[in-house]
Biopython code that builds the backbone (N, CA, C, O; Angstrom):
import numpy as np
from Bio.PDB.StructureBuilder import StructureBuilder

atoms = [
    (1, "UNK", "N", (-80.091, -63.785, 12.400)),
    (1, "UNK", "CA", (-79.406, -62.722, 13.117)),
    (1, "UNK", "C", (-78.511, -61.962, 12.156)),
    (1, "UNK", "O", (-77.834, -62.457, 11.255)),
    (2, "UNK", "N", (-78.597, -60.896, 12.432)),
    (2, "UNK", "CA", (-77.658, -59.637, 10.903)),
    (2, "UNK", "C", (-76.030, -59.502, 12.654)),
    (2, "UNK", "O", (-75.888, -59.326, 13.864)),
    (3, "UNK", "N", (-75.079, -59.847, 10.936)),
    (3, "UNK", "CA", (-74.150, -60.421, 11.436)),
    (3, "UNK", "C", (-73.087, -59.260, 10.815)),
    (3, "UNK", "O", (-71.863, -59.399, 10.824)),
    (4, "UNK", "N", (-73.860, -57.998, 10.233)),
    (4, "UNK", "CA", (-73.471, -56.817, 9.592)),
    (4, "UNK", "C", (-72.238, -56.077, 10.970)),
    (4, "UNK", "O", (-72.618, -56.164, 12.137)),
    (5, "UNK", "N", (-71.543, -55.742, 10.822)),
    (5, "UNK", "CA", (-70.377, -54.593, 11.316)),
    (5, "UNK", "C", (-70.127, -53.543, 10.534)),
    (5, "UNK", "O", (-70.247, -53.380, 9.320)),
    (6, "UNK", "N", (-69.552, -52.459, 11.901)),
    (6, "UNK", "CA", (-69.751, -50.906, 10.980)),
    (6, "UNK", "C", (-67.874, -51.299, 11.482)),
    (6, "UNK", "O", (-67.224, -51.863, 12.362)),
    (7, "UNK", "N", (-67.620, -50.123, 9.518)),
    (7, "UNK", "CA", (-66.270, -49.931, 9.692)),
    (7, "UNK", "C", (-65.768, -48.410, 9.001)),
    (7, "UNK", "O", (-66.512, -47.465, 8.740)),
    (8, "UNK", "N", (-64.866, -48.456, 8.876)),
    (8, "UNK", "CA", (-64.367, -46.907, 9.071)),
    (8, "UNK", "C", (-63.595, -47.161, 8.266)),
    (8, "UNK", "O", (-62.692, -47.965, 8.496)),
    (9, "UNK", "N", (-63.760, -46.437, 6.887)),
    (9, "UNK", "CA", (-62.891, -46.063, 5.454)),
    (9, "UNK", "C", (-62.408, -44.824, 5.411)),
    (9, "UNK", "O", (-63.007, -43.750, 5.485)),
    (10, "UNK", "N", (-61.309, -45.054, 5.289)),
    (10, "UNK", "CA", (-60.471, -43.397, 5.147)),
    (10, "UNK", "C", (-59.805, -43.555, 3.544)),
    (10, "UNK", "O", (-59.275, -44.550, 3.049)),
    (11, "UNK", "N", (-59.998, -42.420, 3.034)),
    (11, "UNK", "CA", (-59.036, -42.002, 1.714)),
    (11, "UNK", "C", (-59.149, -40.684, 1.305)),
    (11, "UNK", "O", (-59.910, -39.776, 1.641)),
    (12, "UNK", "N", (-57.729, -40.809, 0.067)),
    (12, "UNK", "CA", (-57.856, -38.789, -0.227)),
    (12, "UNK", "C", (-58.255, -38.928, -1.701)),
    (12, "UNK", "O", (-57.876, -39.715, -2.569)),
    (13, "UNK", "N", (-59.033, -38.041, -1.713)),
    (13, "UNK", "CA", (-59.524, -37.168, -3.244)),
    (13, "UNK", "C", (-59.063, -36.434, -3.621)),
    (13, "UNK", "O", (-59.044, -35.445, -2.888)),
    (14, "UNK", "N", (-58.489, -36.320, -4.716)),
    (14, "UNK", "CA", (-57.828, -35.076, -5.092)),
    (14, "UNK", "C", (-56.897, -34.206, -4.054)),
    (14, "UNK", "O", (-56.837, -32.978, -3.982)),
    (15, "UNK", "N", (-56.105, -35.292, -3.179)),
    (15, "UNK", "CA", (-55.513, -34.619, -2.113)),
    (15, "UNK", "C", (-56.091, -34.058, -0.994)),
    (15, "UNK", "O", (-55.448, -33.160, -0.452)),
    (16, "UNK", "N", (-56.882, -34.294, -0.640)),
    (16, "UNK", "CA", (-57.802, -34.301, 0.541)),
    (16, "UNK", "C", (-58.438, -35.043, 1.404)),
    (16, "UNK", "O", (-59.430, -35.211, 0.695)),
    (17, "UNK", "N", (-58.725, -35.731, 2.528)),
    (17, "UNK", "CA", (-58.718, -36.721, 3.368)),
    (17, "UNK", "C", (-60.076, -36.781, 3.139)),
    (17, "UNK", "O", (-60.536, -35.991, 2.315)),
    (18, "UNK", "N", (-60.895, -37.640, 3.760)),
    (18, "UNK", "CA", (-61.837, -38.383, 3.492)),
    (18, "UNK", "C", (-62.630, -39.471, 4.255)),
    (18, "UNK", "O", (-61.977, -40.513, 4.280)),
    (19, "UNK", "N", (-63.615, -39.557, 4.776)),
    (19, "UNK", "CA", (-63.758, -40.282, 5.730)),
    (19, "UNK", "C", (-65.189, -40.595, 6.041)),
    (19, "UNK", "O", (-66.061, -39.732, 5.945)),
    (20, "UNK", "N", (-65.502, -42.173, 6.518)),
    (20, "UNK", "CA", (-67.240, -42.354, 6.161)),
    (20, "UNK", "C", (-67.048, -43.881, 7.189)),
    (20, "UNK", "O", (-66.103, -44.601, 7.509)),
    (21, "UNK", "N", (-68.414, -43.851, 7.430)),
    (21, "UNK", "CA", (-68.593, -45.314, 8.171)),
    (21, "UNK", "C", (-69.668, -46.102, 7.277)),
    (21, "UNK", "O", (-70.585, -45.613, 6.617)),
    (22, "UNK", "N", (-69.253, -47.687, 7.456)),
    (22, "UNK", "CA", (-70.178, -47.950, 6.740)),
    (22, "UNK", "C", (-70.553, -49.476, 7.212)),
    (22, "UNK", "O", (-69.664, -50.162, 7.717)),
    (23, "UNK", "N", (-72.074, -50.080, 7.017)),
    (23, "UNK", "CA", (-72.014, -51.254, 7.790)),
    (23, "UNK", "C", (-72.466, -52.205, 6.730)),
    (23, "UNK", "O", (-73.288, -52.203, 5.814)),
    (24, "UNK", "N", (-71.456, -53.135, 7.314)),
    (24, "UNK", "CA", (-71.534, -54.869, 6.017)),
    (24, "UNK", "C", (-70.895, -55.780, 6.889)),
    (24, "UNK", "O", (-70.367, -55.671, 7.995)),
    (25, "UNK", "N", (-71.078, -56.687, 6.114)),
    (25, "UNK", "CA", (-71.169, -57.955, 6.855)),
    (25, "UNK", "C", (-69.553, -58.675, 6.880)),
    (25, "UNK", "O", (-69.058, -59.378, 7.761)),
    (26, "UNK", "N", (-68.906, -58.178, 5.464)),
    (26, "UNK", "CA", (-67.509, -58.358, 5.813)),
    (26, "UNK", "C", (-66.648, -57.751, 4.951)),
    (26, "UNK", "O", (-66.967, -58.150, 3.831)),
    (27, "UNK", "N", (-65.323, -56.672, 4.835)),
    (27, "UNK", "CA", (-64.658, -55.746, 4.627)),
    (27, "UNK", "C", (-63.219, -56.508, 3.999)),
    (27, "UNK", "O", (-62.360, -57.120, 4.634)),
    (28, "UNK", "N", (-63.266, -56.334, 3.068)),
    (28, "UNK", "CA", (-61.682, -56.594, 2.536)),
    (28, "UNK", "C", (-61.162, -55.464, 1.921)),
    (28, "UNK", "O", (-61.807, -54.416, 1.965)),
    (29, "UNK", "N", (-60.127, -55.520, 1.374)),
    (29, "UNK", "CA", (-59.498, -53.767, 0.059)),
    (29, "UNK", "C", (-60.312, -53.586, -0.738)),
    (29, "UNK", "O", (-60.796, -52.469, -0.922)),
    (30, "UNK", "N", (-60.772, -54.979, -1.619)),
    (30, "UNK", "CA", (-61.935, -54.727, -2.768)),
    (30, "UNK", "C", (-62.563, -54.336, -2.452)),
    (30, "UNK", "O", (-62.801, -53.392, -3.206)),
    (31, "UNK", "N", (-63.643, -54.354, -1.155)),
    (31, "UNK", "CA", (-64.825, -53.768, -0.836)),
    (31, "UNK", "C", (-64.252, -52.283, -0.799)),
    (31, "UNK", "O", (-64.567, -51.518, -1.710)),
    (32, "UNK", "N", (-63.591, -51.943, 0.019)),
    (32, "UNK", "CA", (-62.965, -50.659, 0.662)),
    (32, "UNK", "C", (-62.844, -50.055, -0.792)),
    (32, "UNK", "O", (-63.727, -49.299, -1.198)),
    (33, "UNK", "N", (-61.884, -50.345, -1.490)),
    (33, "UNK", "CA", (-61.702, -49.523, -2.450)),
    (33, "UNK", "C", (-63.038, -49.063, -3.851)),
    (33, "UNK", "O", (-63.090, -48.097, -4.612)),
    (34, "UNK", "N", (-64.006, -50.343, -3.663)),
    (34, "UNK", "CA", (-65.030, -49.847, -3.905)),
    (34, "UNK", "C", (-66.143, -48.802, -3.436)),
    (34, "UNK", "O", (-66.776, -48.024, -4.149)),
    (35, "UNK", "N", (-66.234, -49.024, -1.756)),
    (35, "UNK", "CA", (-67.018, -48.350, -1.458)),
    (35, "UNK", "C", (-66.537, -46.645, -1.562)),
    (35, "UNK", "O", (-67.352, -45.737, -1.725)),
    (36, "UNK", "N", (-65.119, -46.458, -1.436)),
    (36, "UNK", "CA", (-64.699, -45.037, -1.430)),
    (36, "UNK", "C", (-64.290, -44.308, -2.703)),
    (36, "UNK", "O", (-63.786, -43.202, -2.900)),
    (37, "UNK", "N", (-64.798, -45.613, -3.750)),
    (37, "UNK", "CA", (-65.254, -44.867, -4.624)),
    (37, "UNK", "C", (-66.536, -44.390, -5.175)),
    (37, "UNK", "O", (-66.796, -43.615, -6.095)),
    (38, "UNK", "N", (-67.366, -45.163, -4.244)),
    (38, "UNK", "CA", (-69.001, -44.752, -4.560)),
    (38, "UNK", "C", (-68.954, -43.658, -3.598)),
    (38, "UNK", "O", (-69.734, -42.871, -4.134)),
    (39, "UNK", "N", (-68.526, -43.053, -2.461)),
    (39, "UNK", "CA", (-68.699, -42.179, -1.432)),
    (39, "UNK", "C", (-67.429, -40.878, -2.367)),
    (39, "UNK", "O", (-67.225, -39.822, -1.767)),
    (40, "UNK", "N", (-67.172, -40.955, -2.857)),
    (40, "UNK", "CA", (-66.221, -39.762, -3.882)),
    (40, "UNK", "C", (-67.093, -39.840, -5.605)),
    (40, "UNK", "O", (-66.618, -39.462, -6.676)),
    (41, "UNK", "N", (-68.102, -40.295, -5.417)),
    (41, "UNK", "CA", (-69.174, -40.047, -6.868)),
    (41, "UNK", "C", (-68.980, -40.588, -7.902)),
    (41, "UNK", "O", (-69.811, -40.474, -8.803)),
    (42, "UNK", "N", (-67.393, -41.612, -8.133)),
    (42, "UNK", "CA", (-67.358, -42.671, -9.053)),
    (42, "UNK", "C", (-68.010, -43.942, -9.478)),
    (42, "UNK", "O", (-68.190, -44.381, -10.614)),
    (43, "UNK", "N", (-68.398, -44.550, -8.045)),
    (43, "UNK", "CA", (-68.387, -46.044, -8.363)),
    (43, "UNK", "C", (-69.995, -45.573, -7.989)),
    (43, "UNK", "O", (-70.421, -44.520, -7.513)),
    (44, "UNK", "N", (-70.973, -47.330, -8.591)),
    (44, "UNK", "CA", (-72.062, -47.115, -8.208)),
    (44, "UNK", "C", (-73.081, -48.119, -6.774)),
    (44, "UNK", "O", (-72.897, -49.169, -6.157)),
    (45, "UNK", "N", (-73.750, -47.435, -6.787)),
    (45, "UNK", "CA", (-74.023, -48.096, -5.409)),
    (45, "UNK", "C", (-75.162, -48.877, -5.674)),
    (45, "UNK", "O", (-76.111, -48.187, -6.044)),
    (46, "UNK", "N", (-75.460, -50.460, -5.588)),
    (46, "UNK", "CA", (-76.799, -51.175, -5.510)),
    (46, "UNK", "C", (-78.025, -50.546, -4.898)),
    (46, "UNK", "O", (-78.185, -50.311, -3.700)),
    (47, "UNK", "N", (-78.862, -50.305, -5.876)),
    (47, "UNK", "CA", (-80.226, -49.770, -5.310)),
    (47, "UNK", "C", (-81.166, -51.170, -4.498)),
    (47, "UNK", "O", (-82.312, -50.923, -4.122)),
    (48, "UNK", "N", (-80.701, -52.299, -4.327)),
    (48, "UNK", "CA", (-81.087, -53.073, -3.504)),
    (48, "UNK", "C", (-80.222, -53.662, -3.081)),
    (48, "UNK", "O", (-79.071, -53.638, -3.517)),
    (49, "UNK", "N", (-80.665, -54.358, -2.065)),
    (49, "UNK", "CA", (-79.184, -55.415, -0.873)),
    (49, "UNK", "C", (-78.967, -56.272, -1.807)),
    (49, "UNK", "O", (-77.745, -56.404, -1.876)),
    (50, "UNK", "N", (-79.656, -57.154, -2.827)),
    (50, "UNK", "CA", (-79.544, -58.586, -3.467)),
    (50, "UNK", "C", (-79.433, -57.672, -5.049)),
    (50, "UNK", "O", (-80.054, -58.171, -5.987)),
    (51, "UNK", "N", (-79.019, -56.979, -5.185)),
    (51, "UNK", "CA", (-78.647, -56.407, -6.434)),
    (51, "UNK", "C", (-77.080, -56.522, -7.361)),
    (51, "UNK", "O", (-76.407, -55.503, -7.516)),
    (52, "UNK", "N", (-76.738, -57.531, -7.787)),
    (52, "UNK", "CA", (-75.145, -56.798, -8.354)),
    (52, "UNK", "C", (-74.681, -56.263, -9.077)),
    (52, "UNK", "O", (-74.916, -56.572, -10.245)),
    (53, "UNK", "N", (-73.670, -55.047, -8.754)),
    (53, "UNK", "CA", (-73.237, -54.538, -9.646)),
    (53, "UNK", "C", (-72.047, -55.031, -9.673)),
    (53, "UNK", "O", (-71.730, -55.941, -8.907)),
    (54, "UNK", "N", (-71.082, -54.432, -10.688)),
    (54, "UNK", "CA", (-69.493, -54.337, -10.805)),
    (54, "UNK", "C", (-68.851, -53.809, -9.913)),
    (54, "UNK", "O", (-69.253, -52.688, -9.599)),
    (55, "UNK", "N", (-67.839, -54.263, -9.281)),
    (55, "UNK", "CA", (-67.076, -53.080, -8.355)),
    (55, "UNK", "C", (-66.122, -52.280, -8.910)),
    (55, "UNK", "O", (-65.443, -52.705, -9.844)),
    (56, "UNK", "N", (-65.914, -50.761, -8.300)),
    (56, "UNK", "CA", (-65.043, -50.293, -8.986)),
    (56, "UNK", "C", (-63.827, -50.937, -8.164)),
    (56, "UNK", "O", (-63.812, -51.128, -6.948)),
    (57, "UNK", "N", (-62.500, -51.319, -9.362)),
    (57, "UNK", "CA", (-61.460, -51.841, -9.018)),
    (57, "UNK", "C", (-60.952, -50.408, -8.393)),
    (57, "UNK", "O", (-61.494, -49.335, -8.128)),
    (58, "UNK", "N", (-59.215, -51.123, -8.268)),
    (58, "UNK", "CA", (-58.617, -50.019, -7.450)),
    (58, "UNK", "C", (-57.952, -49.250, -8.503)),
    (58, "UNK", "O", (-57.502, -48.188, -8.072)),
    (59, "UNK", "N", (-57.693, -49.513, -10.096)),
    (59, "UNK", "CA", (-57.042, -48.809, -10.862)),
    (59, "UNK", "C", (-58.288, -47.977, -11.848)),
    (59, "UNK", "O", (-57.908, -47.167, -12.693)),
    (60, "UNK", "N", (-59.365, -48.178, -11.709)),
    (60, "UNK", "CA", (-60.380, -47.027, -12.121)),
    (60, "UNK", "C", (-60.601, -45.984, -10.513)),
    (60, "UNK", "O", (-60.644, -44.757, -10.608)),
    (61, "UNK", "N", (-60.695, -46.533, -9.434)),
    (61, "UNK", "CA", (-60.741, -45.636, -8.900)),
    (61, "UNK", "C", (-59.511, -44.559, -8.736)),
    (61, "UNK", "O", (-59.652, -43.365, -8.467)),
    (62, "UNK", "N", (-58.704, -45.011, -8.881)),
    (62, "UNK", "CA", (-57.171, -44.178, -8.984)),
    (62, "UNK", "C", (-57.010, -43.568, -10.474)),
    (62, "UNK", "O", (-55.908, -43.133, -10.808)),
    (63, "UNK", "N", (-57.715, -43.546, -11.052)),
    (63, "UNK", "CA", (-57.901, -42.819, -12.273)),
    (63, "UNK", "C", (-58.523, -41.597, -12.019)),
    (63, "UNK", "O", (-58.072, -40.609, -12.598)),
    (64, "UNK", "N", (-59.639, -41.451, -11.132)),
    (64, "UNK", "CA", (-60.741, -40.606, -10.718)),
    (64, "UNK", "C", (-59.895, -40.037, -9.324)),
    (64, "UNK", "O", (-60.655, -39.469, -8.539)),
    (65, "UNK", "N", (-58.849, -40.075, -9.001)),
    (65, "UNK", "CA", (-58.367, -39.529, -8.183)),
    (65, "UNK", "C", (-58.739, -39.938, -6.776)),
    (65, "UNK", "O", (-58.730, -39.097, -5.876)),
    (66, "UNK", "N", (-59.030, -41.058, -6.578)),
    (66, "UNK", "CA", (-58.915, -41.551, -5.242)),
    (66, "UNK", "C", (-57.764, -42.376, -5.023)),
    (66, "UNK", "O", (-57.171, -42.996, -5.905)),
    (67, "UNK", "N", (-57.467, -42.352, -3.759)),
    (67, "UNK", "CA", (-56.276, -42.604, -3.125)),
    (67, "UNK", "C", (-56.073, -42.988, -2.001)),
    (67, "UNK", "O", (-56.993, -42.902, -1.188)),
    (68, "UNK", "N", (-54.563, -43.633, -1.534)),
    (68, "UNK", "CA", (-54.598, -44.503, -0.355)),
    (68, "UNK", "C", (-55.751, -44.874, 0.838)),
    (68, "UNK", "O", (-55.847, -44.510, 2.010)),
    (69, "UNK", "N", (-56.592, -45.782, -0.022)),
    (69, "UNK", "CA", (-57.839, -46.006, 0.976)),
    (69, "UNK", "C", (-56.990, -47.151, 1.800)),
    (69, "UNK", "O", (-56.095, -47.906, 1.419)),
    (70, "UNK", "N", (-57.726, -46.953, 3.286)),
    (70, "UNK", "CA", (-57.344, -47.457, 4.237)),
    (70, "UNK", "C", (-58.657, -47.734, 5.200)),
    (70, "UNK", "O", (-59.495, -46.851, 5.385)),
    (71, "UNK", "N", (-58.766, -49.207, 5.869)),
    (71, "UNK", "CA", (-59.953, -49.252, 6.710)),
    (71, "UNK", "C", (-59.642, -50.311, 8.037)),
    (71, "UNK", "O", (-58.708, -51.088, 8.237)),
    (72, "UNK", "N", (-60.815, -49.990, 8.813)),
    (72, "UNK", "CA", (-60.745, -50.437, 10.208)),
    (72, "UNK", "C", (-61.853, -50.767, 10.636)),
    (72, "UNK", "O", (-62.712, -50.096, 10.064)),
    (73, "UNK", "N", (-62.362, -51.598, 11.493)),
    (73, "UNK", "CA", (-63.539, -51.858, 11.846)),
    (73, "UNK", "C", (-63.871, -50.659, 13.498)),
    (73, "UNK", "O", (-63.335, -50.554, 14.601)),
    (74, "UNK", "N", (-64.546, -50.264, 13.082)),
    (74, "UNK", "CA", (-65.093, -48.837, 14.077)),
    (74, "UNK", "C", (-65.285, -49.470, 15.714)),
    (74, "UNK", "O", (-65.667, -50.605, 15.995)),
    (75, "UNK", "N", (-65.049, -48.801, 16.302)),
    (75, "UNK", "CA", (-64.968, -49.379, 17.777)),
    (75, "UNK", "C", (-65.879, -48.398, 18.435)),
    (75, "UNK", "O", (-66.109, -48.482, 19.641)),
]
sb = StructureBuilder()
sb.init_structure("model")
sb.init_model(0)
sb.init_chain("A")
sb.init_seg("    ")
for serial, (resi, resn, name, xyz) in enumerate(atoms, 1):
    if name == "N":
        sb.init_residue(resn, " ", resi, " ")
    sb.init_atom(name, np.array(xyz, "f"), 0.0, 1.0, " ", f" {name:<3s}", serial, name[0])
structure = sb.get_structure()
């Protein structure tokens, strides 16, 4: 049984808000701050489910101008 949940990442780019849903199986800051940096064109995204990459941390993504990411599980 896929045990995946959709959640709701908010952050600003270059001063601008930002906002995406996305579904996984479980959500912490690391994830968050990774995924909103692959959805702002920094970080990279696994071309398969069983693939790993590196995550972008939160001080390369704040280099590239992303900012106060914040998340919630979507209702």
């Amino acid at each position: 049984m896929n045990s995946a949940k959709l959640f709701v990442i908010e952050y600003t780019l270059h001063g601008t808000a930002k906002s995406f849903i996305i579904r996984l199986e479980k959500m912490d800051n690391a994830e968050a701050w990774h995924w909103a940096s692959c959805d702002a064109g920094v970080g990279r995204i696994p071309r398969f489910g069983r693939e790993k990459v590196q995550k972008t941390s939160k001080p390369m993504a704040e280099k590239f101008g992303v900012e106060n990411v914040k998340w919630r599980p979507a209702n």
